[in-house]
C-alpha positions in Angstrom: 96.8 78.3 123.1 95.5 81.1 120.7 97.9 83.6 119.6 97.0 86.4 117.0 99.9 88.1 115.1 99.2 91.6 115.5 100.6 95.0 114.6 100.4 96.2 118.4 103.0 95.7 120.3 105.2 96.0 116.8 104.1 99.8 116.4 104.5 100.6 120.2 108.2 99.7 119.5 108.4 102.8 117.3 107.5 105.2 120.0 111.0 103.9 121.4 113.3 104.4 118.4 112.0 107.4 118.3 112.8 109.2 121.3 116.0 107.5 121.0 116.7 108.7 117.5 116.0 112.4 119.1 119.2 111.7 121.5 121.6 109.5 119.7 120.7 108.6 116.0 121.2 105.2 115.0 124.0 104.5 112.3 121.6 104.3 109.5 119.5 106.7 110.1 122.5 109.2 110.4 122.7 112.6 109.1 122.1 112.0 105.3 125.5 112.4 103.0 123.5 113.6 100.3 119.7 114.9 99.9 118.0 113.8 96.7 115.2 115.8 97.6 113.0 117.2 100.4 113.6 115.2 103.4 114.5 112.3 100.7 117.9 110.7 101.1 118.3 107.5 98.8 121.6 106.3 100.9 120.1 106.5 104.3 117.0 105.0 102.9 118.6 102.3 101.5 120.7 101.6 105.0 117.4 101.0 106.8 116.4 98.8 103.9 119.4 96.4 104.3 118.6 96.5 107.8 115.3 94.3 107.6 117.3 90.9 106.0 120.2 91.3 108.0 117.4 91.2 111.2 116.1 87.8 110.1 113.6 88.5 106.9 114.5 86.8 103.5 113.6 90.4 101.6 112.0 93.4 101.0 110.7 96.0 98.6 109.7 99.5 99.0 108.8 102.3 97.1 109.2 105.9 99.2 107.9 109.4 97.9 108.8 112.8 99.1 107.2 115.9 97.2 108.3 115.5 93.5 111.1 112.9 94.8 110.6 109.1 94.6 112.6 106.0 95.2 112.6 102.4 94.6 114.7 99.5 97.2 115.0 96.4 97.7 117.1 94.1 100.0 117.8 90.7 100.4 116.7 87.6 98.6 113.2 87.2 96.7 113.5 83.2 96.2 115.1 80.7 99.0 115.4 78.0 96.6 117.6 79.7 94.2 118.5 82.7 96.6 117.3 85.5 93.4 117.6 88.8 94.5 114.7 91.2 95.4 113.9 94.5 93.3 111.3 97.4 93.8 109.3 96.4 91.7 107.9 92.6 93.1 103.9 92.2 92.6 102.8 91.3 96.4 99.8 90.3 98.1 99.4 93.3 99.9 96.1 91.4 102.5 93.5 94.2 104.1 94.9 96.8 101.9 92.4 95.8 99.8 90.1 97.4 102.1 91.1 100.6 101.4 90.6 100.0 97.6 87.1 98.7 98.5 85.8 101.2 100.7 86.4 103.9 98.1 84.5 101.9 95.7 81.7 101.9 98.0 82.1 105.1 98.4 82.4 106.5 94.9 78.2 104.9 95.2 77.7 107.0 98.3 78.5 110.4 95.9 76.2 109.2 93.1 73.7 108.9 96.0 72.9 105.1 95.2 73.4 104.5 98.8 74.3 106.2 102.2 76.5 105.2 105.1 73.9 104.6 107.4 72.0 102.7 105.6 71.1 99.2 107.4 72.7 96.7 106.0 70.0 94.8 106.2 68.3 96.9 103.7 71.1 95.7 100.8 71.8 92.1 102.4 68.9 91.0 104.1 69.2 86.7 103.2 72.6 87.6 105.3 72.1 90.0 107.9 68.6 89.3 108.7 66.1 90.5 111.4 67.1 92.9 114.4 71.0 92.4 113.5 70.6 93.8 109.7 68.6 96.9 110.7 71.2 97.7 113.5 74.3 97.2 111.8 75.0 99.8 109.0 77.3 100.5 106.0 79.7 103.1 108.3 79.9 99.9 110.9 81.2 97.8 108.3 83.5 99.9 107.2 85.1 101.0 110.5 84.6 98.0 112.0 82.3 98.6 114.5 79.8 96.2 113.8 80.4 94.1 117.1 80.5 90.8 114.0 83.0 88.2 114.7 86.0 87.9 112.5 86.0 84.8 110.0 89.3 84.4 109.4 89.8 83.7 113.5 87.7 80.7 112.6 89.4 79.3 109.4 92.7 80.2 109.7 92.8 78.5 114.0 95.6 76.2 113.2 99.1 75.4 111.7 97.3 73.0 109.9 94.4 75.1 108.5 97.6 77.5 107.2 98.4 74.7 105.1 94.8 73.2 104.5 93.7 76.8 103.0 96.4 76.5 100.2 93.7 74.6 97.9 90.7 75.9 99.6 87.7 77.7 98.0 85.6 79.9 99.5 82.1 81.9 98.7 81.5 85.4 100.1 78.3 83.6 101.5 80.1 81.0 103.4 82.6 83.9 104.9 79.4 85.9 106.3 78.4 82.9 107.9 81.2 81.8 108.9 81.7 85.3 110.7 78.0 86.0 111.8 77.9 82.3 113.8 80.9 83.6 115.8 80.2 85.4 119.2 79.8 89.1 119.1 82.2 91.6 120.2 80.2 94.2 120.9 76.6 95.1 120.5 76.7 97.7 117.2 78.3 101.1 116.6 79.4 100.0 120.4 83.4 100.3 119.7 86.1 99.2 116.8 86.8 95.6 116.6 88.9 94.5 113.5 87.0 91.9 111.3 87.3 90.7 108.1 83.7 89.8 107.9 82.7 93.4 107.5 84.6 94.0 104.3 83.2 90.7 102.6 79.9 92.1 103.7 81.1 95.8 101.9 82.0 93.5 98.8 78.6 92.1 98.8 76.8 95.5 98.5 78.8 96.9 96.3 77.8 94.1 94.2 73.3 94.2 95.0 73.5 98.5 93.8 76.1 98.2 91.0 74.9 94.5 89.0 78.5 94.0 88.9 81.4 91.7 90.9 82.8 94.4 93.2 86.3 93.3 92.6 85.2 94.7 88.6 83.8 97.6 89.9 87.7 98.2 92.0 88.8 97.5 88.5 86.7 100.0 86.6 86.5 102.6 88.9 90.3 102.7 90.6 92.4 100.2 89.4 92.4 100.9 85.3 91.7 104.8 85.3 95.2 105.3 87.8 96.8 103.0 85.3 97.7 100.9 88.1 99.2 98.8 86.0 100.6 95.8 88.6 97.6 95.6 90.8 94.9 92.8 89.7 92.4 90.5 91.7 93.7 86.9 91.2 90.4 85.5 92.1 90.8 81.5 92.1 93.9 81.7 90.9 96.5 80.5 93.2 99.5 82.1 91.7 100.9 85.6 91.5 101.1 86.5 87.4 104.7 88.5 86.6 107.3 89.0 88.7 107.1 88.2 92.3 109.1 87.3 95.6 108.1 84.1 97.8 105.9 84.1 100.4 107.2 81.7 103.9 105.4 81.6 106.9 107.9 81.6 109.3 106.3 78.5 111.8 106.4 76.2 108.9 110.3 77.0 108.1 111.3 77.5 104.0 108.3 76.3 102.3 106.6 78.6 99.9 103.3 79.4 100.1 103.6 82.0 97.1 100.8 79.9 94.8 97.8 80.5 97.8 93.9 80.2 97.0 92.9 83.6 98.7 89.2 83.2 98.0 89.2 83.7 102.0 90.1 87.0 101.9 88.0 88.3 98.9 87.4 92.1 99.2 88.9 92.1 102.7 92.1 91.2 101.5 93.2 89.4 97.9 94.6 92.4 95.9 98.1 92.2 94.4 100.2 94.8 93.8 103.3 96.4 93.7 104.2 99.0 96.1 104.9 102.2 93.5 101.4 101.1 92.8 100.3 101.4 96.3 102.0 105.0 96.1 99.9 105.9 93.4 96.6 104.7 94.5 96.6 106.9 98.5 98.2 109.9 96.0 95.4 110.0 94.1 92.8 109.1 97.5 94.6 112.1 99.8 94.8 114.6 96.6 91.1 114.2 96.4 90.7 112.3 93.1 88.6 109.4 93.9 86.3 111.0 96.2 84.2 114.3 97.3 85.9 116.4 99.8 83.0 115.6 102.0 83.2 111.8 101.4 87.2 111.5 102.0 86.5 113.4 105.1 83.7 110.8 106.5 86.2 108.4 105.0 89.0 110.3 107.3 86.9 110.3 110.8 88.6 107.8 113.0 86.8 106.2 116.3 89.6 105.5 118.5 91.8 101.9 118.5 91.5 102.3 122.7 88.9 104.5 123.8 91.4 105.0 127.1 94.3 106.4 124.5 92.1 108.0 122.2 95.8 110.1 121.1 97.2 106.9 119.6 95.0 107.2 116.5 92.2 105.2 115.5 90.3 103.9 112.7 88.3 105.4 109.4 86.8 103.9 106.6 88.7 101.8 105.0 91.8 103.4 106.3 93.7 104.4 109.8 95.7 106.9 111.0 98.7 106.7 112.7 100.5 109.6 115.0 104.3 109.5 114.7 107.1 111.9 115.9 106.4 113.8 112.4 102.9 113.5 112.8 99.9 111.7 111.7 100.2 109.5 108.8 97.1 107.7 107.1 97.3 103.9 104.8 96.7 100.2 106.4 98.7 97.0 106.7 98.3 93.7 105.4 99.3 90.3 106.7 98.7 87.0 104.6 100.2 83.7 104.9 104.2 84.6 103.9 103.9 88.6 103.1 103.5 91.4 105.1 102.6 95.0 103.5 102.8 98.2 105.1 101.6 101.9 103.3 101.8 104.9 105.1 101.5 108.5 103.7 101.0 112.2 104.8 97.6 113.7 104.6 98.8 115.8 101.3 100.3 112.8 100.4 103.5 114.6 100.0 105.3 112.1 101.9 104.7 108.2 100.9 106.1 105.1 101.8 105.3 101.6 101.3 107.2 98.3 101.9 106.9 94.5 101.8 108.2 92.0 103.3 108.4 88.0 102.2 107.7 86.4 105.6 105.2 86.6 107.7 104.3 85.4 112.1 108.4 85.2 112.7 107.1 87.0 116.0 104.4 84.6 116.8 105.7 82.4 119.5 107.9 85.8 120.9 106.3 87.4 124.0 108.2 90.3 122.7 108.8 92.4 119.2 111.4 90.4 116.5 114.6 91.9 115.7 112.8 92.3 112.0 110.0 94.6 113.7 112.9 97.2 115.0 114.5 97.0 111.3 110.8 98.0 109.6 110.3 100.7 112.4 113.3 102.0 111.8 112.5 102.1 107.8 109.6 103.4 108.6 111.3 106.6 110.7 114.0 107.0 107.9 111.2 107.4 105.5 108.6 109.8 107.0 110.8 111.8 109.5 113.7 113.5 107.9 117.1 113.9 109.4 116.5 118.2 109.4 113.2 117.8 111.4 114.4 119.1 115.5 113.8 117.1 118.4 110.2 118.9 118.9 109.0 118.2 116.2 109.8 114.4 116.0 108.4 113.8 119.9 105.7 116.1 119.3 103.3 113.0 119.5 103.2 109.0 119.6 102.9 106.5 117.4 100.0 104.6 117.8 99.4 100.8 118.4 97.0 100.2 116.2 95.9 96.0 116.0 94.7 96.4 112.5 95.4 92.7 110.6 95.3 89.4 112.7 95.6 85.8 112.1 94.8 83.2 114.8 96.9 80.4 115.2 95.6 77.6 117.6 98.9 75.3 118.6 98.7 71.8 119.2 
């Protein structure tokens, strides 16, 4: 039976603790005791934090901005084996966040006019998107997934077993494409949004034929080094995580650590570290207008819709999503690898940020419905973005979305 983890049915879950929160707030998301700031109260904050362990997770980590206002959490344990607290600031794999780091790299190429977004990819890749394919597929497809090409990592990662087989692993970016391009289609392209890795190991690719250079350097050079991003690195073939980090279980295969990972298989569409006061830092500097043009970051901004049938739920940029909650639309991406989940969600102005980890990852897989841990991270997720002094319009003035953004197939046997 195949089951993908996805962020779905988790989000839709938000929708209800938010019309219930405009009725009867929950205990910790009470009225605030004290404000630190605009909208920012540390106590509260940290409530919803302790929250996400005492539902079922080891720990967590978040870092939460609100106009000139920041702060740091963490909850529960870091290590099972010698039960070491968490702290804010844990480096994490934070999965298809990458994307969002790699997709402005691209493009910072598309301002200095060394390539355009509807360019065929075939024109940059042709020995891997040859013929009709290449010349119908473009750079925009890649990036907001609707290139109709079949998602890699629903190939190698099919199994329990594979979860554990990948730990030693090494991948190419050519064996990835090809991995993903002999997959079925699942769409013809530019036809509608279909989440697939495949597209950002193809983004990685280009970025390496116009720059000369290994696209994860170029993330460095161009992103990572001038926002002094100081705890956010590419570990490449490296298994482990350098400096201070929490473990990583995958909750199907019970306490065992898969913190030291090969994550050649996610490449540019998911092996960035980082911490998440880093991850802050980095969609500050992409929503102030920084890193790109104003007419870039708003191609970059143009969603096509999750669900054409809900097209209000949000949808799908490049490189980024957008999400409509009770205090309105909020823009970052998600990551899921093997033992860590990473969420980062900000206002358009940025003025609002938060970003959170958690140290275990598919405890929901086997569940037909959302995980006691998914209610705690909603929650979090409501204390952070919609402040106790916003009214009851303004929090239900629209829905959260259900956006199915990372995936992992597991095939049980």
């Amino acid at each position: 039976m195949l089951i993908f983890f996805r962020t779905l049915r988790i989000m839709a879950l938000c929708l209800v603790l938010a019309v219930l929160n405009t009725v009867v707030p929950a205990p910790a998301l009470a009225q605030p005791d004290r404000a630190d700031g605009p909208g920012l109260d540390r106590a509260a904050l940290q409530r919803a934090l302790d929250a996400i362990p005492e539902a079922g997770a080891p720990g967590t980590y978040a870092a939460v901005r609100a106009g000139r206002s920041g702060w740091g959490g963490a909850a529960g344990i870091a290590d099972l084996s010698n039960a070491r607290p968490t702290r804010p600031d844990l480096r994490h794999r934070v999965g298809s966040i990458t994307k969002t780091f790699v997709s402005t790299a691209l493009l910072q190429l598309v301002d200095e006019g060394r390539l355009r977004l509807d360019d065929p990819v075939g024109r940059w890749l042709p020995q891997h998107v040859p013929g009709e394919l290449g010349q119908q597929v473009t750079v925009r497809m890649l990036l907001n997934h609707t290139s109709g090409l079949g998602n890699y990592t629903d190939a190698i990662l099919s199994s329990l077993a594979a979860v554990e087989q990948m730990r030693t692993t090494i991948y190419t970016p050519a064996e990835l494409v090809a991995i993903g391009l002999g997959l079925p289609p699942t769409g013809a392209p530019g036809e509608k949004y279909s989440y697939s890795n495949t597209n950002y190991i193809l983004a990685g690719l280009i970025i390496k034929r116009v720059t000369g250079n290994d696209p994860t350097a170029e993330v460095v050079r161009r992103i990572i080094r001038p926002l002094k991003l100081t705890d956010t690195y590419f570990p490449g073939s490296d298994p482990r995580i350098r400096g201070r980090h929490a473990g990583a279980y995958f909750a199907p295969l019970g306490v065992r650590n898969f913190a030291e990972y090969n994550m050649t298989w996610a490449w540019t569409a998911g092996e960035l570290v980082a911490t998440m006061a880093d991850l802050n830092t980095f969609y500050r500097a992409l929503l102030d207008g920084r890193l790109l043009s104003a007419p870039t970051l708003e191609e970059m901004l143009t969603v096509v819709p999750f669900d054409p049938a809900q097209p209000e739920i949000g949808g799908y940029g490049l490189g980024i999503y957008e999400m409509r909650t009770p205090c309105g639309s909020l823009w970052g991406h998600d990551g899921v690898v093997v033992g860590q989940i990473t969420f980062s969600l900000h206002s358009r102005d940025a003025s609002r940020q938060a970003s959170f980890g958690l140290n275990i990852s598919h405890y929901g897989l086997f569940l037909p419905e959302a995980h006691p841990i998914d209610e705690a991270w909603a929650r979090f997720l409501l204390a952070a973005h919609c402040p106790q002094d916003a009214g009851p319009a303004t929090r239900a003035a629209t829905t959260l979305p259900t956006p199915g953004i990372d995936s992992l197939a597991v095939r049980t046997r």
